[in-house]
C-alpha positions as CSV (number, residue, x, y, z in Angstrom):
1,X,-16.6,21.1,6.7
2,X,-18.6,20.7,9.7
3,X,-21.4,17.7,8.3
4,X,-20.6,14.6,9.9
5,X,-20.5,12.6,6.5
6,X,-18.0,10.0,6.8
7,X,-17.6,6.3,8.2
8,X,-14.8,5.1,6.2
9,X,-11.4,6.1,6.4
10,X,-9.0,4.4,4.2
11,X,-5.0,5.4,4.1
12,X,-2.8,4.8,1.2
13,X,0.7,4.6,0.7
14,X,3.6,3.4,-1.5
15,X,6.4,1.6,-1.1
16,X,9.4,1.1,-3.8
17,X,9.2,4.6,-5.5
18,X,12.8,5.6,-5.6
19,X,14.4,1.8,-6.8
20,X,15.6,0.9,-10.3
21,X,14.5,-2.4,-10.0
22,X,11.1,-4.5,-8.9
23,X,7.7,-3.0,-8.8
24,X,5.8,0.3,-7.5
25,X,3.5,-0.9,-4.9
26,X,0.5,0.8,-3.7
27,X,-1.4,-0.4,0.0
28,X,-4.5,0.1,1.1
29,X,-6.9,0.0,4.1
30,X,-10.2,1.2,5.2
31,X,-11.4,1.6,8.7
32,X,-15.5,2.0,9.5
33,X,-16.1,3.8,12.8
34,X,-18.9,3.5,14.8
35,X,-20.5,7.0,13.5
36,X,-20.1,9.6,10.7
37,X,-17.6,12.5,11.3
38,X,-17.1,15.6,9.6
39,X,-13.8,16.0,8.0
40,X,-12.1,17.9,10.6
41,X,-12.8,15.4,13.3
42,X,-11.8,12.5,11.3
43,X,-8.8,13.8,10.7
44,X,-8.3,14.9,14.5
45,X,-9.5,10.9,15.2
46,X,-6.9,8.4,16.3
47,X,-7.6,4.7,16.2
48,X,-5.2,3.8,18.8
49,X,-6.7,5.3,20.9
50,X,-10.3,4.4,19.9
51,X,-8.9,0.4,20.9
52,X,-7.7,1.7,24.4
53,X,-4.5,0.9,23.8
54,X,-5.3,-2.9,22.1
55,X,-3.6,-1.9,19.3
56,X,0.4,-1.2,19.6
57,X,2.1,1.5,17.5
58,X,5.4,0.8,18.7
59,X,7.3,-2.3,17.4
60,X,8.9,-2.9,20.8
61,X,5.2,-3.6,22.2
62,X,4.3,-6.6,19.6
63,X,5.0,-9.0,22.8
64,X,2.1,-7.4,24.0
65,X,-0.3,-6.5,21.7
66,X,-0.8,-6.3,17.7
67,X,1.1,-3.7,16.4
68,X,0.2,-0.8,13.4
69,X,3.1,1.4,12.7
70,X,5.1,3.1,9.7
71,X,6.3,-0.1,7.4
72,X,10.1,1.6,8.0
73,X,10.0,1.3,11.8
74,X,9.0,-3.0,11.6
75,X,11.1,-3.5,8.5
76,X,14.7,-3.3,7.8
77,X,17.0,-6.0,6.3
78,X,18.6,-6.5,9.8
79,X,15.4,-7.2,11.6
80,X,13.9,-9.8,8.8
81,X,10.7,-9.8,7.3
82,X,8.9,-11.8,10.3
83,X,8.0,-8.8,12.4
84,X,6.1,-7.5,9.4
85,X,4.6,-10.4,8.3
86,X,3.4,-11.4,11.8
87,X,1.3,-8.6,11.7
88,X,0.2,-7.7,8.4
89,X,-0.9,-11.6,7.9
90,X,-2.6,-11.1,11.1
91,X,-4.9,-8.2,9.1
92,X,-5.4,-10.5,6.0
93,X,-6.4,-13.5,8.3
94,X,-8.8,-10.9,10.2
95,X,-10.4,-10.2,6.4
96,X,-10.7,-13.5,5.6
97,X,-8.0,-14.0,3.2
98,X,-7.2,-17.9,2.4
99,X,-3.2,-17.8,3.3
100,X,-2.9,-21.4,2.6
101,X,-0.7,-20.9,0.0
102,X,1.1,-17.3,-1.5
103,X,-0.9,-17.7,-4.7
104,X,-4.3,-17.8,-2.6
105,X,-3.3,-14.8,-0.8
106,X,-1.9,-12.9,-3.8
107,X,-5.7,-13.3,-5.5
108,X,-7.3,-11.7,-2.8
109,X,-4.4,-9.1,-1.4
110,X,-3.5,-7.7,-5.1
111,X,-7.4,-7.7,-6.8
112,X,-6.6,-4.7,-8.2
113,X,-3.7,-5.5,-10.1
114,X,-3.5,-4.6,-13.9
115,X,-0.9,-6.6,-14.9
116,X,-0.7,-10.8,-14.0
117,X,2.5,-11.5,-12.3
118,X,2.7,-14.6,-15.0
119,X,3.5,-12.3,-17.4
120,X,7.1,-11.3,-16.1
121,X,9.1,-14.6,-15.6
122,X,10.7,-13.6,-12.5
123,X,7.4,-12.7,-10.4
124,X,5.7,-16.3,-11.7
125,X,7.2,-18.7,-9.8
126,X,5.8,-19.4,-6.4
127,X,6.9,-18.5,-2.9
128,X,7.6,-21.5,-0.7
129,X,7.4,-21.5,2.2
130,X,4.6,-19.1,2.7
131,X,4.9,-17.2,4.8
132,X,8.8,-16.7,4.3
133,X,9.6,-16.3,8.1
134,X,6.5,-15.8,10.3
135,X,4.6,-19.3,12.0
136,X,1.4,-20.0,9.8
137,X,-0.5,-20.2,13.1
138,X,0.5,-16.9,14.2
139,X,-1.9,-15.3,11.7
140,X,-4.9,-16.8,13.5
141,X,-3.9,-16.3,16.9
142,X,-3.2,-12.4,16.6
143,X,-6.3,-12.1,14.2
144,X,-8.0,-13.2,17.1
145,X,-6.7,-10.3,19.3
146,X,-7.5,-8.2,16.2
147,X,-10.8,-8.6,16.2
148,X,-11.0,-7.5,20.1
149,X,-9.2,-4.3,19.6
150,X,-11.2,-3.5,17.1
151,X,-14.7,-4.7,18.7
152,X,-13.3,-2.6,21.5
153,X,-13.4,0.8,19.4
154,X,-16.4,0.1,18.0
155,X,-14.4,-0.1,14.6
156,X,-13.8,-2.4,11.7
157,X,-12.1,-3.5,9.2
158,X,-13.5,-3.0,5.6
159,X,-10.7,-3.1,2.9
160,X,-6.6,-4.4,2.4
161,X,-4.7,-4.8,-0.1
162,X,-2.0,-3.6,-2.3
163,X,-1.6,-3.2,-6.1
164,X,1.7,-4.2,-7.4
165,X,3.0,-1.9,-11.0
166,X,5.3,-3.8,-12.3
167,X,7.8,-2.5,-14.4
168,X,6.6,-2.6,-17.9
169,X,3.4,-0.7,-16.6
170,X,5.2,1.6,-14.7
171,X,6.8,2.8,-17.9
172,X,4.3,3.1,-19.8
173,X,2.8,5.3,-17.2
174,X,6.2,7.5,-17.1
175,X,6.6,7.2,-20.6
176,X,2.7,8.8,-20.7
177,X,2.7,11.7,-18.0
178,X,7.0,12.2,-17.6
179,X,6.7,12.1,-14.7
180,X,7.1,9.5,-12.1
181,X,5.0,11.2,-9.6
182,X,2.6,12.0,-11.9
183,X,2.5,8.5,-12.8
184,X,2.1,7.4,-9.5
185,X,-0.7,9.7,-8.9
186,X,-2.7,8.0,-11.8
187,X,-2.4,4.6,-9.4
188,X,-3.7,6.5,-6.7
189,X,-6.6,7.8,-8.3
190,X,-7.2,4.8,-9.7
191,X,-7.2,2.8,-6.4
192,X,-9.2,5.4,-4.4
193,X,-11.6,5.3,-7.2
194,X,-12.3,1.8,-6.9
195,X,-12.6,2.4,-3.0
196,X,-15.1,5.2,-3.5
197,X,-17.4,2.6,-6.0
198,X,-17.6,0.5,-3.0
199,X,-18.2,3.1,0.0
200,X,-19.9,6.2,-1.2
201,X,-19.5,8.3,1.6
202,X,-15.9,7.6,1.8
203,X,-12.5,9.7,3.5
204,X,-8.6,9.0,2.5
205,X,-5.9,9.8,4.0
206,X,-2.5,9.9,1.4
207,X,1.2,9.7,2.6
208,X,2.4,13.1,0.5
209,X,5.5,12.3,-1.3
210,X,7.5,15.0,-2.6
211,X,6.8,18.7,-1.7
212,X,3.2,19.1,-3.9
213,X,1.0,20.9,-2.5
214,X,-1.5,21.9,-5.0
215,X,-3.7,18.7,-6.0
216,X,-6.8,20.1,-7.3
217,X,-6.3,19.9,-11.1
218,X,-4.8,16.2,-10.8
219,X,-8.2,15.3,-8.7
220,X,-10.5,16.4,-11.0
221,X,-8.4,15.2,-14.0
222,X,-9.1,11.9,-12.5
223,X,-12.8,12.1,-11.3
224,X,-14.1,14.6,-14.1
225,X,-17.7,13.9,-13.2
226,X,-17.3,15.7,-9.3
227,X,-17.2,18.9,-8.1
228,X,-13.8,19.5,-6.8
229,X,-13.4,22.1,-3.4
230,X,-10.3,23.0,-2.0
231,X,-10.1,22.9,1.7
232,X,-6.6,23.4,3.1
233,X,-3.3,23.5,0.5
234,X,-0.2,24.0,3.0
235,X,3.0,22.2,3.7
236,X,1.8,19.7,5.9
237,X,-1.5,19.5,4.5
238,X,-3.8,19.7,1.1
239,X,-7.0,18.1,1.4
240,X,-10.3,18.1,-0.3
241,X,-13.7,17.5,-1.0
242,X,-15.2,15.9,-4.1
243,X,-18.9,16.0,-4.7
244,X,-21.1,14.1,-7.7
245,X,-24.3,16.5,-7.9
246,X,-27.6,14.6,-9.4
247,X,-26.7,11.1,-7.9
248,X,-28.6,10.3,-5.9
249,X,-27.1,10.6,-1.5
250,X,-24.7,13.0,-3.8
251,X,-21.2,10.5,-3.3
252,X,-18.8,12.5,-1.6
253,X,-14.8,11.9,-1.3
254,X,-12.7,13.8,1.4
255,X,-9.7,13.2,0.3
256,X,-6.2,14.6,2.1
257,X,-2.3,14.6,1.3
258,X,-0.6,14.8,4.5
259,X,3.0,14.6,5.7
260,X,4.3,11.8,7.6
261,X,0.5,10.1,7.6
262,X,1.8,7.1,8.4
263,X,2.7,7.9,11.9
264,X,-0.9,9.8,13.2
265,X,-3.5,7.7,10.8
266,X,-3.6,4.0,11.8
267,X,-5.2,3.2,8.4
268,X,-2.1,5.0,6.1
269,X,0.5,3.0,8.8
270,X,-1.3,-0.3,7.8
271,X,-1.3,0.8,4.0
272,X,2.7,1.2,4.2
273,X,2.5,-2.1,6.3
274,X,0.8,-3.7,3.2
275,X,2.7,-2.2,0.4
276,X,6.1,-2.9,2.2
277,X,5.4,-6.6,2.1
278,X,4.4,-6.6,-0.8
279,X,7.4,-5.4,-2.2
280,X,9.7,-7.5,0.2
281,X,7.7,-10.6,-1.8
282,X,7.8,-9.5,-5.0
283,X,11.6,-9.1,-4.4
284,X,11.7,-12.2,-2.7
285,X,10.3,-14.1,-6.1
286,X,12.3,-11.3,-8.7
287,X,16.2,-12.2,-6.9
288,X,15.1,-16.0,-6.3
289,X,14.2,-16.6,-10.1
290,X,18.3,-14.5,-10.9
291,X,19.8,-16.3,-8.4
292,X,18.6,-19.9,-9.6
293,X,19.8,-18.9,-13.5
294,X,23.6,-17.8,-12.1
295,X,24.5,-19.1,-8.8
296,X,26.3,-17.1,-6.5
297,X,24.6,-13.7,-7.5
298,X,24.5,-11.2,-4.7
299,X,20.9,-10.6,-4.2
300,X,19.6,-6.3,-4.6
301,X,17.0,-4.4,-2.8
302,X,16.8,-2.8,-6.3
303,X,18.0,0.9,-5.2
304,X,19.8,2.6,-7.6
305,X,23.5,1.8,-6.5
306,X,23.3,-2.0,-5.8
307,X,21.1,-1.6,-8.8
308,X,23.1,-0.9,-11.3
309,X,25.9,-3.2,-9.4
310,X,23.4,-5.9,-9.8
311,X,22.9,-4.9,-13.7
312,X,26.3,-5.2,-14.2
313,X,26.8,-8.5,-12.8
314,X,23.7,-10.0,-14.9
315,X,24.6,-8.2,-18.3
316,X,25.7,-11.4,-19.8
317,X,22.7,-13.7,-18.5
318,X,20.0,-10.9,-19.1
319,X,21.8,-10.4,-22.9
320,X,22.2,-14.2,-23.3
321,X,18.4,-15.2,-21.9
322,X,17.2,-12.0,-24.0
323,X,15.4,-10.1,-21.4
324,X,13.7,-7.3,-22.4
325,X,15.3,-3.9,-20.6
326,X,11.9,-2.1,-20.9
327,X,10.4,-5.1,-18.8
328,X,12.8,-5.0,-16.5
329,X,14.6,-1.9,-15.2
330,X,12.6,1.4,-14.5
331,X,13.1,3.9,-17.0
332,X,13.4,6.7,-14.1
């Protein structure tokens, strides 16, 4: 584990798991450094600190600097959405997404998406305003101090985005493997396979959900054509290294599940930031599109209690507009 291989780290990370209600969603980001590293020091790396402190990773310093943190420690219903969107807007702007309007940024941000949004009647419509709560200018202006940090560290930015499963595909999936982290696990592979087309040479950092440890089997279930070696399977940590023998500059994928990546791996913290706004939008359009068909509805996050509260109080629209159930609410 001691060849200095890779320039790319990417982080990925979920958001909307546990809910009854809206879709899985899956962020992304990849980081190039200034030189390869082995494994071990890539995952000893911090970014932070690579900007000399340009980069925040503490929401109380976003007066001062951009900040990259866990999506649960910018977000909660009390703070608003604007914190979070500041931010991860500032990220898109940096990569040269076109947020003139949601539907602009949606094409670029979600390019991996299977399913069209079109196709379920509460994700169609369009958000107005965009963005919901942060100053369009603000995008720009902190892109701008972005692009410094990251200058400073000799890093930059290569990938964003998220992939939103909506609920129909999410049951299929679950409906498939029986599994919901299992089903999960296919969007991951899915998603770092796409990332490992575009950068052969390529590291990932996971935020492990659950208390798996073993992922061996599931990797090369996925990638069938590599060479799968075991590095470290523990509590904290199971990573790995994936190898395609007879290409030619042999690809290579380190890959590693770690607990609480989000708070030491600046790429997973902008993943959750990415998959956490996501959501937020996609919940945004799914309780606008309810709310506009029976006034006065109490709007859900889509956990399981206000769930099924929320269920309850739609029965007789979702029964009298004929709404499929299996389009709708998750089956676990």
């Amino acid at each position: 584990m001691a060849q200095a291989h890779y320039q790319v780290i990417a982080g990925i990370d979920e958001a909307g798991l546990g809910p009854i209600l809206g879709p899985l969603t899956l962020g992304y980001a990849a980081i190039a450094l200034p030189q390869p590293l082995s494994a071990d020091a890539l995952l000893a790396e911090n970014l932070w600190q690579r900007t000399g402190g340009a980069i925040g990773r503490k929401p109380g310093e976003r007066k001062q600097r951009p900040v990259v943190c866990d999506s649960k420690q910018i977000y909660s219903p009390s703070k608003g959405l604007k914190p979070l969107e500041e931010e991860l807007l500032s990220w898109a702007c940096l990569h040269g997404f076109n947020l003139s309007s949601f539907e602009n940024f949606y094409a670029s941000f979600c390019s991996l998406a299977r399913e069209k949004r079109g196709a379920y009647d509460w994700y169609a419509a369009t958000l107005a305003p965009f963005p919901l709560e942060a100053g369009p200018e603000r995008a720009a202006l902190r892109a701008e101090a972005l692009s410094r940090a990251l200058a400073q560290g000799g890093l930059a930015l290569r990938e964003l985005g998220a992939v939103p499963v909506f609920e129909g595909e999410l049951n299929r999936l679950i409906g498939r493997t029986d599994n919901k982290s299992r089903a999960e696990f296919e969007v991951v592979g899915r998603v770092v396979g796409e990332l490992w087309s575009r950068h052969r040479h390529l590291a990932v950092v996971c935020d492990r959900q659950g208390g798996r440890e073993k992922y061996g089997r599931a990797l090369k279930g996925q990638f069938p054509e590599a060479d799968v070696s075991a590095f470290v399977e523990s509590p904290k940590i199971s990573s790995y290294e994936l190898v395609v023998p007879g290409e030619r500059n042999e690809p290579r994928l380190f890959i590693a599940f770690v607990e609480e990546g989000d708070n030491d791996h600046l790429p997973v913290a902008l993943a959750s930031m990415a998959a956490k706004y996501l959501r937020e939008a996609m919940m945004h359009l799914f309780n606008n599109w309810f709310v506009a068909r029976q006034p006065g509805l109490k709007r859900t996050a889509g956990y399981y209690q206000d769930g099924r509260r929320f269920l309850q109080d739609t029965a007789d629209l979702r029964c009298r507009l004929g709404l499929d159930d299996a389009r709708l609410i998750r089956a676990r």
